[in-house]
N, C-alpha and C positions, 0 to 999 in steps of 0.2 A: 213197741216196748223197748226200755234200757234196760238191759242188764250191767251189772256194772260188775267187770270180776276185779279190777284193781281199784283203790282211791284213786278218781283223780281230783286233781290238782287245778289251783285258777288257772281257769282259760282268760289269755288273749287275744289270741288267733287259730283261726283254723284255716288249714290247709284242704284241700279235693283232690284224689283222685278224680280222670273224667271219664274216662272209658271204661263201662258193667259198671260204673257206680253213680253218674248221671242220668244217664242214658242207655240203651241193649247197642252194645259196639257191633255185634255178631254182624246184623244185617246190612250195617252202613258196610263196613269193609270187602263183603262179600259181594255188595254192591257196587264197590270201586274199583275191586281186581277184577270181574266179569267186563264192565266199561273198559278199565286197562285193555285187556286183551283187545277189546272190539278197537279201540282207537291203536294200536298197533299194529294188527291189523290189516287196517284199515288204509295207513300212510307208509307202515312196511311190513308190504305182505307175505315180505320171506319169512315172519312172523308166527304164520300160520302154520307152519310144521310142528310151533311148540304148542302145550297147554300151560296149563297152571302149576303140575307136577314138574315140568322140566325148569320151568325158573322159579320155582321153591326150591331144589336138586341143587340148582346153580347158587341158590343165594345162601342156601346150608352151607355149599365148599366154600364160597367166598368167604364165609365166616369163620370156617374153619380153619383157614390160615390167615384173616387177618380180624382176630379174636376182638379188636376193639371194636368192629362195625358193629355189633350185637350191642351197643348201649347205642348207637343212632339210625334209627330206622329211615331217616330218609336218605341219609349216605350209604344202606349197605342195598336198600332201590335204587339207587341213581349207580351204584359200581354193578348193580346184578342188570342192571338196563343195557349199560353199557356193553358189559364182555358178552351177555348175552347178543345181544346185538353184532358184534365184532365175530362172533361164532358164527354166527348164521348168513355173514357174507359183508355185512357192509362193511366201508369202510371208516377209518378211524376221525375225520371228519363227521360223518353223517352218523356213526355211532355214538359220538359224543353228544350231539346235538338231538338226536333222536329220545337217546336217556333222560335229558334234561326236559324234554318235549313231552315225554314220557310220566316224568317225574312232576311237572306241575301239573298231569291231568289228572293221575290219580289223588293227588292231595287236594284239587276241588274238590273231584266227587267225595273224597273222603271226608271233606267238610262241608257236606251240600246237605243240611239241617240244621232244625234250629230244636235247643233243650224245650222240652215241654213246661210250659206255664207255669205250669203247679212248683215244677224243680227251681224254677227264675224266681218265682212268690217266695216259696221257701227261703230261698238264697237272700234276697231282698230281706225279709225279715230278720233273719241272722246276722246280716250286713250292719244292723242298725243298733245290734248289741257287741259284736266281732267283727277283724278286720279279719277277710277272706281272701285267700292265695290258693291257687289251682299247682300241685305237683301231679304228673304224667311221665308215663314211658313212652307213650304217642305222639303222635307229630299233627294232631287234630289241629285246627285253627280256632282257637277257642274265641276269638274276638267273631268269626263268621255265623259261630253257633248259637251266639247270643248272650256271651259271658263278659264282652268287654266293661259292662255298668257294675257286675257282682265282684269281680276278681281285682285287686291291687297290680296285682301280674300274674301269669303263669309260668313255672318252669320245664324246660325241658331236658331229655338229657342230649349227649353230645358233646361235640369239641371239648374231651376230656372229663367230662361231666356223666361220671356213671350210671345206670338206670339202678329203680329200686329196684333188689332192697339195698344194694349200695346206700351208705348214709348220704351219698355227695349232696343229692337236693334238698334234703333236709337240712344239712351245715347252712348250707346259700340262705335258706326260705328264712331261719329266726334268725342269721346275719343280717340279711337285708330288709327283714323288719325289724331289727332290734330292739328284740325281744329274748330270754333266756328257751332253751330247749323246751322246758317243761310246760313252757305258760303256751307253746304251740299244742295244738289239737291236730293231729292229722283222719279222714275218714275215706278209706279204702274201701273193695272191696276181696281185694287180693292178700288171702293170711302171709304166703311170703312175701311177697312185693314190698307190701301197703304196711301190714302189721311190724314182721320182721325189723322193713327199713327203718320205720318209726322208732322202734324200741330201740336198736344200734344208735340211732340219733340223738338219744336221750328224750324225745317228743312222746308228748302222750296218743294214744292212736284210738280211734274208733270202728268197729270192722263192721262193714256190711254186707250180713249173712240175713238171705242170701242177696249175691247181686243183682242188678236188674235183667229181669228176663230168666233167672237161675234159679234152679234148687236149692236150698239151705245146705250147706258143705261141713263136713266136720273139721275140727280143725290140725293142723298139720302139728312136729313136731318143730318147740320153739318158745319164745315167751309171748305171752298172752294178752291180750288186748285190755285195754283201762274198761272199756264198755262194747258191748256189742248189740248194733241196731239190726231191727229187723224190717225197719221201714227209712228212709232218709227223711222224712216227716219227723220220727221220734227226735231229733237234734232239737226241736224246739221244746223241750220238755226241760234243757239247758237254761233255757231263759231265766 
């Protein structure tokens, strides 16, 4: 069902969130930092002293002083690979190389699925009245997941490019379609992220409550979403 708490406005385009709003992020990730470990490992087993906690530990201080890596998650992996690595003995050759080695395995497995049918169908039919753009805080391979035929592009954040709710990829996404703010459609399933950044952008947004695989959430404090879905099916009600 739509709820609709604001007017909105002609759509042009929408935009996706991908991760909890395509697809359950939870278990892919869990999946590819458990594989992490095992492949490090595995190739260096000085490794095996840490768990999961100690290079979360590590990747929280890294951030901590160098506050921009918290908008690109594959550079703030590839520097928590590295010094972790460099901690535990090797050295700066084989650390650097190690992280790198590190950092394109976990980003297969983290892109080692494909969106469910029904989500692709949907997409496809939406595609055929909207032009579709994927915005992400993730560093997902959306082309591997099986979004390269639905999506125009995806954005991500990075190399100076904020994560939501930052407006950054929402300025890019109606530039680069050229389109006005308004006539974009953003649908999240994140009230700050997703919601937030939209409405800073001037974009009208769609929230999905709840996400995949989630409870229904109440909503935070902030302004409000144009509509909110309780299924990503209901968008075709748009039509």
């Amino acid at each position: 069902m739509i709820n609709t708490a604001l007017k909105p406005h002609l759509i042009s385009a929408i935009s996706f969130d991908l991760d909890d709003t395509l697809y359950d992020n939870r278990p892919i990730i869990i999946n590819a930092e458990q594989k992490l470990l095992a492949f490090l490992a595995k190739h260096y087993p000085l490794t095996t002293g840490w768990d999961f906690e100690d290079w979360l530990h590590l990747k929280k201080a890294l951030i901590d002083h160098f506050p921009l890596l918290k908008h690109d998650t594959s550079a703030a992996r590839l520097l928590t690979l590295e010094q972790g690595l460099l901690a535990l003995g090797y050295d700066t050759e084989c650390a650097a190389q190690g992280a790198q080695r590190g950092l394109d395995y976990f980003l297969t497995q983290r892109s080692d699925f494909v969106v469910a049918k029904s989500i692709l169908e949907m997409l496809g039919t939406l595609g055929e009245h909207y032009r579709l753009i994927g915005i992400t805080n993730g560093n997902v391979d959306a082309a591997n997941i099986g979004l390269q035929d639905v999506f125009e592009f995806v954005l991500h954040p990075g190399n100076g490019t904020r994560m939501k709710p930052h407006p950054d990829m929402f300025y890019q996404a109606y530039h680069r379609l050229g389109i006005q703010s308004k006539q974009l459609l953003h649908v999240g399933d994140s009230f700050k992220a997703d919601v937030q950044g939209a409405r800073q952008a001037g974009c009208q947004v769609a929230w999905l409550n709840p996400a995949v695989g989630r409870q229904p959430q109440q909503a935070g404090s902030g302004m409000l979403p144009h509509i909110q879905l309780s299924a990503l099916s209901d968008l075709l009600n748009l039509i």
